[in-house]
C-alpha positions as a Python dict, from the first residue, in 0.01 Angstrom:
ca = {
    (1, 'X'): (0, 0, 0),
    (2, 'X'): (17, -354, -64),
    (3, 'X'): (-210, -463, -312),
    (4, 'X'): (-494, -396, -178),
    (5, 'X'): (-662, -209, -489),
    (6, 'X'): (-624, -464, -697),
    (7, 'X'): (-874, -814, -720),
    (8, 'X'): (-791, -1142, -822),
    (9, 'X'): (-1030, -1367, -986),
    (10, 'X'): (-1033, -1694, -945),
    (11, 'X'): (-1020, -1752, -1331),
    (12, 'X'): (-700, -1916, -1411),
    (13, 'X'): (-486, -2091, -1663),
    (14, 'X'): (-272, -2368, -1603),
    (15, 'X'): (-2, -2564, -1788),
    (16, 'X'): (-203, -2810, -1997),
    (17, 'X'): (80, -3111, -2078),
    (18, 'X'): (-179, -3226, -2355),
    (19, 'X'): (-79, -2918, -2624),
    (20, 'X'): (114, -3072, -2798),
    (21, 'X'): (338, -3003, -3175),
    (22, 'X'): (557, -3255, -3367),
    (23, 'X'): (937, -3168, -3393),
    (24, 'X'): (1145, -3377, -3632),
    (25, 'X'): (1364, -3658, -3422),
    (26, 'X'): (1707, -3715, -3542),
    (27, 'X'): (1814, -4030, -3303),
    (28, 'X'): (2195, -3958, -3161),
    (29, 'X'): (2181, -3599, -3194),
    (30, 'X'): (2080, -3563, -2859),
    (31, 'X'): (2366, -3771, -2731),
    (32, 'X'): (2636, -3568, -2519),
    (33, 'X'): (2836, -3679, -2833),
    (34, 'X'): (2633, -3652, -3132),
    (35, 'X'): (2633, -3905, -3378),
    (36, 'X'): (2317, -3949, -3597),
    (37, 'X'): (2187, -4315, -3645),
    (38, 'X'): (1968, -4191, -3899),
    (39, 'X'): (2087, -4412, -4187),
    (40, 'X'): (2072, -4745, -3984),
    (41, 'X'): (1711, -4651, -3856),
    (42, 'X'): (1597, -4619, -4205),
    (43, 'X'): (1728, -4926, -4291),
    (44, 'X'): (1579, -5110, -4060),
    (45, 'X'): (1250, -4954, -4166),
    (46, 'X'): (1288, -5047, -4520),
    (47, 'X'): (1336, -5381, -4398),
    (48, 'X'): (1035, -5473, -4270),
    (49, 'X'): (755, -5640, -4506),
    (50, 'X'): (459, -5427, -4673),
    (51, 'X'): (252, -5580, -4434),
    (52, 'X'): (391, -5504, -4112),
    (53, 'X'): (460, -5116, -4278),
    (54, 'X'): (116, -5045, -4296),
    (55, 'X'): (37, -5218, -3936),
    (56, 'X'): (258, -4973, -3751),
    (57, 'X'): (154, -4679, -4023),
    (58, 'X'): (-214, -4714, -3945),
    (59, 'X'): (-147, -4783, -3576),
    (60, 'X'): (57, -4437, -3537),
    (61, 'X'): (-233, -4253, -3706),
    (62, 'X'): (-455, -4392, -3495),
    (63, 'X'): (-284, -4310, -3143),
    (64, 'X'): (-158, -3954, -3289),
    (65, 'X'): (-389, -3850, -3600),
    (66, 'X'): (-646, -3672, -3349),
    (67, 'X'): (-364, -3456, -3162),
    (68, 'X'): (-225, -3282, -3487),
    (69, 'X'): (-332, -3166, -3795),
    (70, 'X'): (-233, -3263, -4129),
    (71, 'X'): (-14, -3538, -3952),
    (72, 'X'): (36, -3664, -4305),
    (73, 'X'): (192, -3390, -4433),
    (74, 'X'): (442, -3365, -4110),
    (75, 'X'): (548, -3734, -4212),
    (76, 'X'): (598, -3602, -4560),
    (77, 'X'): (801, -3325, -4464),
    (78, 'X'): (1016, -3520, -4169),
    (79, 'X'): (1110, -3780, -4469),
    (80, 'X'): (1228, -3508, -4710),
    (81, 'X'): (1447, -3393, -4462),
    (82, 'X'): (1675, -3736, -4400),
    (83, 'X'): (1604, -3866, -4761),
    (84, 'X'): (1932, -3785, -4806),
    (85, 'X'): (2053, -4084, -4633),
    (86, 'X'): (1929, -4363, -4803),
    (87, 'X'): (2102, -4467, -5105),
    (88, 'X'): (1815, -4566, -5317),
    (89, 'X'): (1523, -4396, -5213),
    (90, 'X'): (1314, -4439, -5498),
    (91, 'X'): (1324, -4791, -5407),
    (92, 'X'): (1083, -4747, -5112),
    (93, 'X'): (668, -4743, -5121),
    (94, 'X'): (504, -4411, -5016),
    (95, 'X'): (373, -4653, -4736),
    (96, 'X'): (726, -4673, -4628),
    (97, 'X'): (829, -4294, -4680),
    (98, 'X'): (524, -4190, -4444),
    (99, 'X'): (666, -4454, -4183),
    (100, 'X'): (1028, -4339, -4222),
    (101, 'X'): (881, -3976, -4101),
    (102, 'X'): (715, -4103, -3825),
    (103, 'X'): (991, -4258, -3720),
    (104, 'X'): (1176, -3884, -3720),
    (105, 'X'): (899, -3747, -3551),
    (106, 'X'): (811, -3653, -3154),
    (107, 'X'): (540, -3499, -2961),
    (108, 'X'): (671, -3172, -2777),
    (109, 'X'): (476, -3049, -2465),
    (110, 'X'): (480, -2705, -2504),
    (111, 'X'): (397, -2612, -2160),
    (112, 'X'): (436, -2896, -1991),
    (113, 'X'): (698, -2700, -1775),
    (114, 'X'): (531, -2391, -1713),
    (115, 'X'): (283, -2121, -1804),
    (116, 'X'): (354, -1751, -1773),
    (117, 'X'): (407, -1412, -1835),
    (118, 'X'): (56, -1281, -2020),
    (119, 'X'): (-11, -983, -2249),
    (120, 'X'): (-346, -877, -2353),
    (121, 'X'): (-476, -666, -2620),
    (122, 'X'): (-850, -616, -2798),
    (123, 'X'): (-915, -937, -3030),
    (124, 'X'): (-946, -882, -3357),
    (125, 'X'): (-1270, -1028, -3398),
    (126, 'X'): (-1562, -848, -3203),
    (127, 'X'): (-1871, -1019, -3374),
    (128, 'X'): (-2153, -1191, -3141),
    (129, 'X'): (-2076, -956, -2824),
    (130, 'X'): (-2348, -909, -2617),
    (131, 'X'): (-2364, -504, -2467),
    (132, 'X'): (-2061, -413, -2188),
    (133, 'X'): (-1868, -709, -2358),
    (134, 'X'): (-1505, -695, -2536),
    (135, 'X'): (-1303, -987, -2646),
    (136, 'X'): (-945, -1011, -2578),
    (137, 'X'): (-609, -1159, -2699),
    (138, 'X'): (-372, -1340, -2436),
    (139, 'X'): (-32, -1359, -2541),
    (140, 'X'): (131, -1621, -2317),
    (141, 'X'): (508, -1738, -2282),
    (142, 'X'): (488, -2133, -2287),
    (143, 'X'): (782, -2364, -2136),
    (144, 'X'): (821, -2750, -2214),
    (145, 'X'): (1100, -2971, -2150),
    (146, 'X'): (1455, -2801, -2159),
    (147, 'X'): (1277, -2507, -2012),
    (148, 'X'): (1224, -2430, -2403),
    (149, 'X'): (978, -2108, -2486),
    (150, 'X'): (753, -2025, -2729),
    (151, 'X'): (400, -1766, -2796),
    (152, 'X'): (129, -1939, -2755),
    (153, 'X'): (-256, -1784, -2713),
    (154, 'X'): (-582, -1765, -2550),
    (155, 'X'): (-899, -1594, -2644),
    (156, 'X'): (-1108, -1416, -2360),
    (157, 'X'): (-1475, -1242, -2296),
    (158, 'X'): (-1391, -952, -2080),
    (159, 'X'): (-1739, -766, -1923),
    (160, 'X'): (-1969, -677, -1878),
    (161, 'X'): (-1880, -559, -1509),
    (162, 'X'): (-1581, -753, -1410),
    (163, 'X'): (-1714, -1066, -1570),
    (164, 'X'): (-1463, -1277, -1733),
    (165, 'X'): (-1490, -1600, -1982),
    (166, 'X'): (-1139, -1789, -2102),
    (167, 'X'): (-1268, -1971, -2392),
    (168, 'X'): (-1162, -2328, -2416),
    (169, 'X'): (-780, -2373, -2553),
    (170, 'X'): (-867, -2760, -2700),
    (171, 'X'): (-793, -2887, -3040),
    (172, 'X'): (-458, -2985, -3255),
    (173, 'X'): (-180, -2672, -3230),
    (174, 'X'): (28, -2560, -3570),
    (175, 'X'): (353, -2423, -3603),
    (176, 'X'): (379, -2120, -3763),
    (177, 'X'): (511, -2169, -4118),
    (178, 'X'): (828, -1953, -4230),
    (179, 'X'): (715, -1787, -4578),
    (180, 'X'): (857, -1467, -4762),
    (181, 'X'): (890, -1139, -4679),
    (182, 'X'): (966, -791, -4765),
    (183, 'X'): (1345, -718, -4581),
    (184, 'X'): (1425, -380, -4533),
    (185, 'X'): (1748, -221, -4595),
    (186, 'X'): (1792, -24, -4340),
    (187, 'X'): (1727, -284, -4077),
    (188, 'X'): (1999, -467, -4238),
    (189, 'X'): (2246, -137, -4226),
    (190, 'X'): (2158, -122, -3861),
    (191, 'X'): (2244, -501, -3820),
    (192, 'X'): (2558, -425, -4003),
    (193, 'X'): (2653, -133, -3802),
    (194, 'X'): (2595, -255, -3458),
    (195, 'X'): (2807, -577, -3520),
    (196, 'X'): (3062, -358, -3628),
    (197, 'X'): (3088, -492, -3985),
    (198, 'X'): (3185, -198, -4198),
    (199, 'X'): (3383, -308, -4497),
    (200, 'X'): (3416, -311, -4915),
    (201, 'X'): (3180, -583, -4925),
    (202, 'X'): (2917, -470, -4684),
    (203, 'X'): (2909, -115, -4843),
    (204, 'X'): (2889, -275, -5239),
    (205, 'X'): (2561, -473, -5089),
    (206, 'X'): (2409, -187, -4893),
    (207, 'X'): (2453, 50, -5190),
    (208, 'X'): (2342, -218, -5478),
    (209, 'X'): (1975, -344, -5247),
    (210, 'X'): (1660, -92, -5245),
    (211, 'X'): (1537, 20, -4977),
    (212, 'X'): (1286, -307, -4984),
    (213, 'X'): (1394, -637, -5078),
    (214, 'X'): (1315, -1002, -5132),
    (215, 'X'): (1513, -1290, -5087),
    (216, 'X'): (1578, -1358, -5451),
    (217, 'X'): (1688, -955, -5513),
    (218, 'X'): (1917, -996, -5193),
    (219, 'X'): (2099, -1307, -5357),
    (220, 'X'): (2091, -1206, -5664),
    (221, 'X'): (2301, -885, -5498),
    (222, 'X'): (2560, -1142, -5362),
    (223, 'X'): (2598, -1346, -5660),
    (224, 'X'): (2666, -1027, -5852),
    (225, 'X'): (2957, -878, -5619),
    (226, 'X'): (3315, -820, -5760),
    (227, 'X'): (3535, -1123, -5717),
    (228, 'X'): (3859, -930, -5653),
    (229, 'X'): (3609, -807, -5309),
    (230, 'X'): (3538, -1221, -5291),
    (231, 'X'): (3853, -1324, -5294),
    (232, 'X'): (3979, -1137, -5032),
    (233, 'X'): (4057, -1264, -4704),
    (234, 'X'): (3753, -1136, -4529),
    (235, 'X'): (3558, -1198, -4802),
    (236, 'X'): (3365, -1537, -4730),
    (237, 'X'): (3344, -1446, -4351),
    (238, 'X'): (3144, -1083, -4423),
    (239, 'X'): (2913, -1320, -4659),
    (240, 'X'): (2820, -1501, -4380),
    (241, 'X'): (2774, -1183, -4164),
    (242, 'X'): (2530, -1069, -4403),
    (243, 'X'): (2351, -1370, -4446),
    (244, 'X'): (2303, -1421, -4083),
    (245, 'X'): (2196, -1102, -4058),
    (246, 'X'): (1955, -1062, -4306),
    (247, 'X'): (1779, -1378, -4176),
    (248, 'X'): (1725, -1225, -3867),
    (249, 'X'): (1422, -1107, -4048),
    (250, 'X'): (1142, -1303, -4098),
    (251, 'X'): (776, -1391, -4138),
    (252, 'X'): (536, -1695, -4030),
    (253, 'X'): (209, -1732, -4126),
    (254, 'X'): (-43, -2009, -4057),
    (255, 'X'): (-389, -2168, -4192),
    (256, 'X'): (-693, -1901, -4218),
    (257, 'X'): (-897, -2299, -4051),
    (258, 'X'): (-683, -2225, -3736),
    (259, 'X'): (-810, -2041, -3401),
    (260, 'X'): (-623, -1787, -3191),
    (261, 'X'): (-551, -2042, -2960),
    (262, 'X'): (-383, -2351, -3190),
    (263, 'X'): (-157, -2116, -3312),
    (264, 'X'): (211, -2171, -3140),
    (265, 'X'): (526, -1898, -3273),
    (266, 'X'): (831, -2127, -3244),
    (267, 'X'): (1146, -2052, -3295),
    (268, 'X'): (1263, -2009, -3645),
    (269, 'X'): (1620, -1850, -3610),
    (270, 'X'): (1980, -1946, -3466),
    (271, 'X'): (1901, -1657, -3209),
    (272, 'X'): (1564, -1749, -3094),
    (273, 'X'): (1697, -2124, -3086),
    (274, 'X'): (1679, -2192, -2677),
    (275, 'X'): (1335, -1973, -2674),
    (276, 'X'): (1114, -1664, -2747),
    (277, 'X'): (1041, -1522, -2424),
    (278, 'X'): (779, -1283, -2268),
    (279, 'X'): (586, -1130, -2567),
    (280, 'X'): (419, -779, -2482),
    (281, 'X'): (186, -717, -2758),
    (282, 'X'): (3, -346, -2795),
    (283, 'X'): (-229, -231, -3007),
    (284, 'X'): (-70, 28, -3238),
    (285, 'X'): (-264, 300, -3429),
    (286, 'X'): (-173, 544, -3691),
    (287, 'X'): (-312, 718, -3904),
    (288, 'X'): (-272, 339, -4166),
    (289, 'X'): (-489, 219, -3913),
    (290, 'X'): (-452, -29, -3603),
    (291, 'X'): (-138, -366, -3619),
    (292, 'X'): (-74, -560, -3355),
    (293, 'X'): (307, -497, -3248),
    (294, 'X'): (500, -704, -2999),
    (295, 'X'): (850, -721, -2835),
    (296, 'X'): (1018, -1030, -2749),
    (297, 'X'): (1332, -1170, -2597),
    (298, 'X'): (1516, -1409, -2812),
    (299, 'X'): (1762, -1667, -2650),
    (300, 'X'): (2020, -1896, -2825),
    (301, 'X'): (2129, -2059, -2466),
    (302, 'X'): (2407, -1753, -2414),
    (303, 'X'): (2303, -1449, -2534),
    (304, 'X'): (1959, -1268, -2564),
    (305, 'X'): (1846, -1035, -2863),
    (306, 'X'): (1493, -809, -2853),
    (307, 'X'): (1283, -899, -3165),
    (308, 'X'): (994, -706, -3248),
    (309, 'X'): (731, -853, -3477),
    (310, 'X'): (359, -689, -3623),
    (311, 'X'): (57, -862, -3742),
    (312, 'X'): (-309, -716, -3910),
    (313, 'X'): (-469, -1021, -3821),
    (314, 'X'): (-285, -1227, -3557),
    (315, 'X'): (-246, -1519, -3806),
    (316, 'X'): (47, -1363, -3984),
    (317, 'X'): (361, -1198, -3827),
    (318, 'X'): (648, -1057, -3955),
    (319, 'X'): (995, -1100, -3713),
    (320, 'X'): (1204, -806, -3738),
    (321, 'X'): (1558, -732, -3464),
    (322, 'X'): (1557, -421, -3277),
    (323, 'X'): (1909, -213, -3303),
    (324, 'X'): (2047, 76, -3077),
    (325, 'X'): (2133, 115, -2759),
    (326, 'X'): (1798, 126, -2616),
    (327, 'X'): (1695, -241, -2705),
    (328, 'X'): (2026, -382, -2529),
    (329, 'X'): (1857, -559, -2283),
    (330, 'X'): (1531, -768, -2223),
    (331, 'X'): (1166, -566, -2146),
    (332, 'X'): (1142, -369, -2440),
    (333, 'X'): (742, -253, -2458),
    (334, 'X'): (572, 10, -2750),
    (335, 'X'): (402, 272, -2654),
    (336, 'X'): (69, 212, -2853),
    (337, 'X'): (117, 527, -3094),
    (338, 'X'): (344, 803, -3176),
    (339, 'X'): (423, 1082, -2894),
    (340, 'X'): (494, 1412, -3072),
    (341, 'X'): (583, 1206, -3445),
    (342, 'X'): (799, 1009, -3220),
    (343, 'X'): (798, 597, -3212),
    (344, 'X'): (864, 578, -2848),
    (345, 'X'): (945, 262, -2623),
    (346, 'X'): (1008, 166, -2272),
    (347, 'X'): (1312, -8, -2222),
    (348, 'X'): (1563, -153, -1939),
    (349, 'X'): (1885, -96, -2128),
    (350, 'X'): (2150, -98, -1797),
    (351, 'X'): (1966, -422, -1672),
    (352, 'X'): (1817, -230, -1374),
    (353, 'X'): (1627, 82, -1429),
    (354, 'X'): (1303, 167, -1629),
    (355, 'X'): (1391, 405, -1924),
    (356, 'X'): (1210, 577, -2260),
    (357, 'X'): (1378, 522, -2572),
    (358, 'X'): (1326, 693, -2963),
    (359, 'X'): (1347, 513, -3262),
    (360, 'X'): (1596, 722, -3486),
    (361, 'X'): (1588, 767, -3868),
    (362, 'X'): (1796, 494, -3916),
    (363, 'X'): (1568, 223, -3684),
    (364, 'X'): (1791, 246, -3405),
    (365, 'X'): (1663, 266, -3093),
    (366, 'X'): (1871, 535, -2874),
    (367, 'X'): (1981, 582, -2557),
    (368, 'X'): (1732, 607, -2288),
    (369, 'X'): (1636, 886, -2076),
    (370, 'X'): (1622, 719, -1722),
    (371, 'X'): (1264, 736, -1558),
    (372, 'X'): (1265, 506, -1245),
    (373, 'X'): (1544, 377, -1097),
    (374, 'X'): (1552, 123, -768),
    (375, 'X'): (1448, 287, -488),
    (376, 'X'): (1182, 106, -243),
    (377, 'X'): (1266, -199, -18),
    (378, 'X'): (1079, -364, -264),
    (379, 'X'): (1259, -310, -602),
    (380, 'X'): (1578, -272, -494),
    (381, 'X'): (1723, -518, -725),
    (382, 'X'): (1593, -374, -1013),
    (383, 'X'): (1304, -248, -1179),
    (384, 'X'): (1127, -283, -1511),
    (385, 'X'): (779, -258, -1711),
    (386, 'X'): (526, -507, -1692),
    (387, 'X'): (437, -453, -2032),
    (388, 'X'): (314, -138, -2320),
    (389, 'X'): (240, 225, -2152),
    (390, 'X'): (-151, 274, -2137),
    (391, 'X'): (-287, 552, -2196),
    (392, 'X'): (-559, 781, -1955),
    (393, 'X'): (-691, 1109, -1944),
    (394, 'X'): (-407, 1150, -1687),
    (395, 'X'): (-96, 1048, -1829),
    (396, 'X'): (28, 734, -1980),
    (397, 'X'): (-17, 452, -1736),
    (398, 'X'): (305, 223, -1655),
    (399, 'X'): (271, -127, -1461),
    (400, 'X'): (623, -208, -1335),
    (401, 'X'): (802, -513, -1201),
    (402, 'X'): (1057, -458, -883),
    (403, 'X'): (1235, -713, -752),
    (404, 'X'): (1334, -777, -390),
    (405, 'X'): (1436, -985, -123),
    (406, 'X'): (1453, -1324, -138),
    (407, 'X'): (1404, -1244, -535),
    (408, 'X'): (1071, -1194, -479),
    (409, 'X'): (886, -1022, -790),
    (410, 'X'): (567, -724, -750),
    (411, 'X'): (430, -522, -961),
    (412, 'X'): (410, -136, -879),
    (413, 'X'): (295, 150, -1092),
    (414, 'X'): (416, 494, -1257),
    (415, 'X'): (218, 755, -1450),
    (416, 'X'): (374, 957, -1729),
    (417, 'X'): (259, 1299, -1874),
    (418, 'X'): (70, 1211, -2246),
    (419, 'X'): (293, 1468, -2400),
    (420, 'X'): (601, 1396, -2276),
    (421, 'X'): (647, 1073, -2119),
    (422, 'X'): (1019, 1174, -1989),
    (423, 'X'): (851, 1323, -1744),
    (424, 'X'): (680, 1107, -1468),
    (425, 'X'): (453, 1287, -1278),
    (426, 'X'): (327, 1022, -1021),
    (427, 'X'): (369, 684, -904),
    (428, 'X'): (180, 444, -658),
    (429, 'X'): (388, 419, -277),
    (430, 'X'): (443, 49, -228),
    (431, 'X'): (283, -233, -486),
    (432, 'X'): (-28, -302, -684),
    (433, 'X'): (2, -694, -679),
    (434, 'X'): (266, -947, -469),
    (435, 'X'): (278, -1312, -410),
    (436, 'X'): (16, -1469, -169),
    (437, 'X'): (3, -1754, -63),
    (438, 'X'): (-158, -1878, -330),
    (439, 'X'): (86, -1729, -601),
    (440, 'X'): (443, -1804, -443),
    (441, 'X'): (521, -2160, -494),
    (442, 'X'): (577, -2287, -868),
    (443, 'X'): (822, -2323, -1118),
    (444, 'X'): (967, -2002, -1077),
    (445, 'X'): (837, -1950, -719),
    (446, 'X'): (776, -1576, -504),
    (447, 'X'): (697, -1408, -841),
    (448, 'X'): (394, -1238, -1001),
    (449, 'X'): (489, -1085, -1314),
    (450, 'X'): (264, -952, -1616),
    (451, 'X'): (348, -844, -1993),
    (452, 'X'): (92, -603, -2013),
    (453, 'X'): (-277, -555, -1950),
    (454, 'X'): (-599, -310, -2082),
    (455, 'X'): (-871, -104, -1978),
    (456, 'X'): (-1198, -202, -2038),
    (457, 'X'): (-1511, 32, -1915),
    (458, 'X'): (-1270, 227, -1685),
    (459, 'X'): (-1089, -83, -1505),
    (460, 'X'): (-737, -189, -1572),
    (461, 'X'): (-746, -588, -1662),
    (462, 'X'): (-412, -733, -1560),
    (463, 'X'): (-337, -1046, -1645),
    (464, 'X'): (-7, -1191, -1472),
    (465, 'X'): (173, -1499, -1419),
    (466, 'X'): (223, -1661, -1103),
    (467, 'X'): (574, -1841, -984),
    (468, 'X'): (548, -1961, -1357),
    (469, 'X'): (232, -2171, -1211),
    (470, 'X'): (-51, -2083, -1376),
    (471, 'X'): (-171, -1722, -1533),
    (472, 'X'): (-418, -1517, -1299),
    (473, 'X'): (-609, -1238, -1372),
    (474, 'X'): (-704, -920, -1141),
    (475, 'X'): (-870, -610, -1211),
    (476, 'X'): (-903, -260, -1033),
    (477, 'X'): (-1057, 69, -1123),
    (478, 'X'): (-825, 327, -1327),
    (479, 'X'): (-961, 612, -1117),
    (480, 'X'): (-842, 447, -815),
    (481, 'X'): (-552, 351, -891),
    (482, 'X'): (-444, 720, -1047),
    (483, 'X'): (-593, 824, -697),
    (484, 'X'): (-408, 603, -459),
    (485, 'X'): (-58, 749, -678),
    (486, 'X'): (191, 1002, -512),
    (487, 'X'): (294, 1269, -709),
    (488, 'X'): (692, 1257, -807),
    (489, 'X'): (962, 1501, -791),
    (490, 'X'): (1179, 1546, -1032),
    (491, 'X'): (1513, 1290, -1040),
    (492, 'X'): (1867, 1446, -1133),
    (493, 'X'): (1851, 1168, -1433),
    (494, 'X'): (1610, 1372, -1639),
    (495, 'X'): (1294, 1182, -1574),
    (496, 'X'): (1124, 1136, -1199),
    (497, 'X'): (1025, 889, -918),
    (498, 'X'): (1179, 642, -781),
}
């Protein structure tokens, strides 16, 4: 088979270089050898008459008030952050101020580079729908200069039939704003544990915080430890463990004026500092109702770390790491509600084969049972999911990623039984969708790759980026698929296919 089941639309999304969001500019930090000029640019500013101030002030909002919102208040925030630097700043008009931060301020592209990697789940709003008609979420992984990522959105009409509207992705992004939230213990003894920091200090914290905590309760903790366990030598480095650690956890929330698609996650931690990459949200239910759930990759320019974050709404999310030896790696996807009272999760732990991981008692995610290994021409170099299991009246339904020669990327597919996904009972011979001619040249080229899709009125909606090009979206009927798929004996490893 080679993708033959499966039908593009021509619907697509490309990189648009005119999203834009303003990032503070510190002049000489960008320098191979950094050396801020911060203090001498804001002299220079505060130099120049009242008149010419509000010249350049007005011209600025005139060229960039239109592309942002609240510019003002960016300005505002961009001087608090180098008011530091001047020696009298009380001496200087608000006029002035507001200039200073434009002067620390840039417009980022945020996917000026590329556009990739989709995930789609039911919207949360479903008002104004005409009959056969369901609106969708598009997760998307955005690149700009320094091939930086972040989670951007789009908002979609899906039916009825295989009729499909992208609504229109104009009008000034925001940047998530970092706010409080509710840390949780155990997350933290999990941290703790899997950086192998186990000492006084670490155990006096862990055994003084509830199980949930806010920021002020967790300092409040530090402040109150023993000096003789301060003053030892390890003492100041384990505070800093702890701290890091803790922050690891995190929420960002952003203005109820804002639509799906204005709404940018950006990094907010040391670890996600070089990118948050290829977001695969599902749809979780329980019996507290449905929550939007997603995995991500988080890169710091060496090392990756999977992040999980959950959102009622979509407009605020809460950032949480995932621990164990089942989230070692990157492709870490939910299973959109508990198997047997089990939180389970695909995973790609050894960097090369598709497994199912449990979430312990102690949030750790264990080691996985393997389900699909390498094993056609086509995924030889490794396999993984292309995003949350779905579930059918036949099994759970698993797009997968293989990778081949010339580092080509398809996608394939595997079914699992409902009640226990270790098992996988069929899979599809060859691949579902592979680069054209149309899909293989791009940023990344030869690759079609997806985060996760949905079924609407029995078809499967994939949407999937190409070479890092643009986002595409195809569609074919479950039943189909499920019919063209093989059934597949059992695999020494525990699990089957492959």
């Amino acid at each position: 088979m080679t993708g033959t089941l499966a039908v593009r639309h021509g619907t697509t999304l490309a990189p648009d270089p005119r999203r834009v969001v303003v990032k503070l500019f510190v002049p000489g930090e960008d320098a191979a050898l950094v050396r801020t000029r911060a203090a001498a640019i804001i002299d220079r500013v505060a130099r120049l008459g009242d008149e010419e101030t509000g010249r350049l002030l007005r011209d600025t909002f005139d060229r960039f008030g239109s592309r942002h919102r609240d510019l003002d208040g960016t300005f505002h925030h961009h001087y608090d952050l180098v008011r530091h630097r001047i020696a009298r700043s009380q001496d200087l008009s608000p006029t002035t101020r507001l200039l200073v931060g434009a002067y620390f301020s840039h417009e980022y592209a945020v996917e000026a580079a590329a556009l990739c990697n989709p995930s789609m789940v039911i919207h949360p709003d479903q008002g104004g729908l005409d009959a056969g008609q369901v609106r969708v979420a598009v997760s998307l992984r955005q690149i700009g200069e320094g091939h930086l990522s972040s989670i951007g959105f789009a908002t979609a009409v899906l039916g009825p039939g295989r009729r499909l509207i992208v609504a229109d992705r104009s009008g000034p992004l925001v940047v998530g704003q970092r706010v409080g939230v509710r840390h949780r213990r155990d997350l933290l003894a999990a941290g703790l544990a899997e950086e192998d920091c186990d000492n006084e200090v670490t155990a006096s914290v862990l055994d003084a915080l509830p199980d949930r905590y806010d920021e002020a309760t967790f300092d409040r903790v530090l402040g109150n430890l023993p000096p003789d366990l301060l003053s030892r030598s390890t003492g100041p480095s384990t505070l800093e463990h702890l701290r890091r650690t803790n922050a690891a956890s995190y929420a960002t929330t952003f203005p109820a004026g804002t639509e799906l698609h204005q709404r940018v996650l950006w990094p907010a931690t040391p670890a996600e500092s070089n990118g948050m990459e290829d977001a695969r949200f599902v749809r979780f239910t329980d019996e507290s109702g449905p929550v939007y759930r997603a995995t991500y990759t988080a890169y710091d320019g060496r090392s990756i770390a999977p992040r999980s974050l959950a959102s009622t709404d979509l407009r605020r999310f809460e950032i949480t790491p995932m621990r164990g030896p089942g989230a070692r790696n990157k492709g870490v996807a939910l299973f959109p509600r508990t198997v047997g009272g089990r939180h389970l999760a695909l995973c790609r732990a050894d960097g090369e084969t598709i497994g199912l991981t449990c979430l312990d008692g102690e949030n750790r995610w264990q080691e996985p049972v393997p389900l699909h290994a390498p094993g056609d021409s086509w995924e030889l170099i490794q396999v993984g999911n292309c995003g949350s299991p779905i579930e059918t009246d036949a099994g759970w339904l698993v797009l997968t990623h293989g990778v081949g020669p010339m580092r080509r990327y398809a996608i394939g597919a595997l079914l699992l039984d409902l009640r226990q996904p270790e098992r996988v009972v069929a899979r599809l011979p060859g691949t579902l969708l592979a680069p054209d001619t149309d899909d293989r040249d791009g940023y990344v080229p030869n690759v079609v790759y997806s985060c996760g899709g949905l079924v609407h009125a029995g078809e499967l909606w994939l949407p999937y980026g190409a070479s890092d090009a643009r986002v595409g979206f195809a569609t074919v009927p479950v039943a189909a698929l499920i019919s063209a798929m093989v059934e597949s004996a059992p695999t020494p490893g525990g699990g089957g296919g492959g």
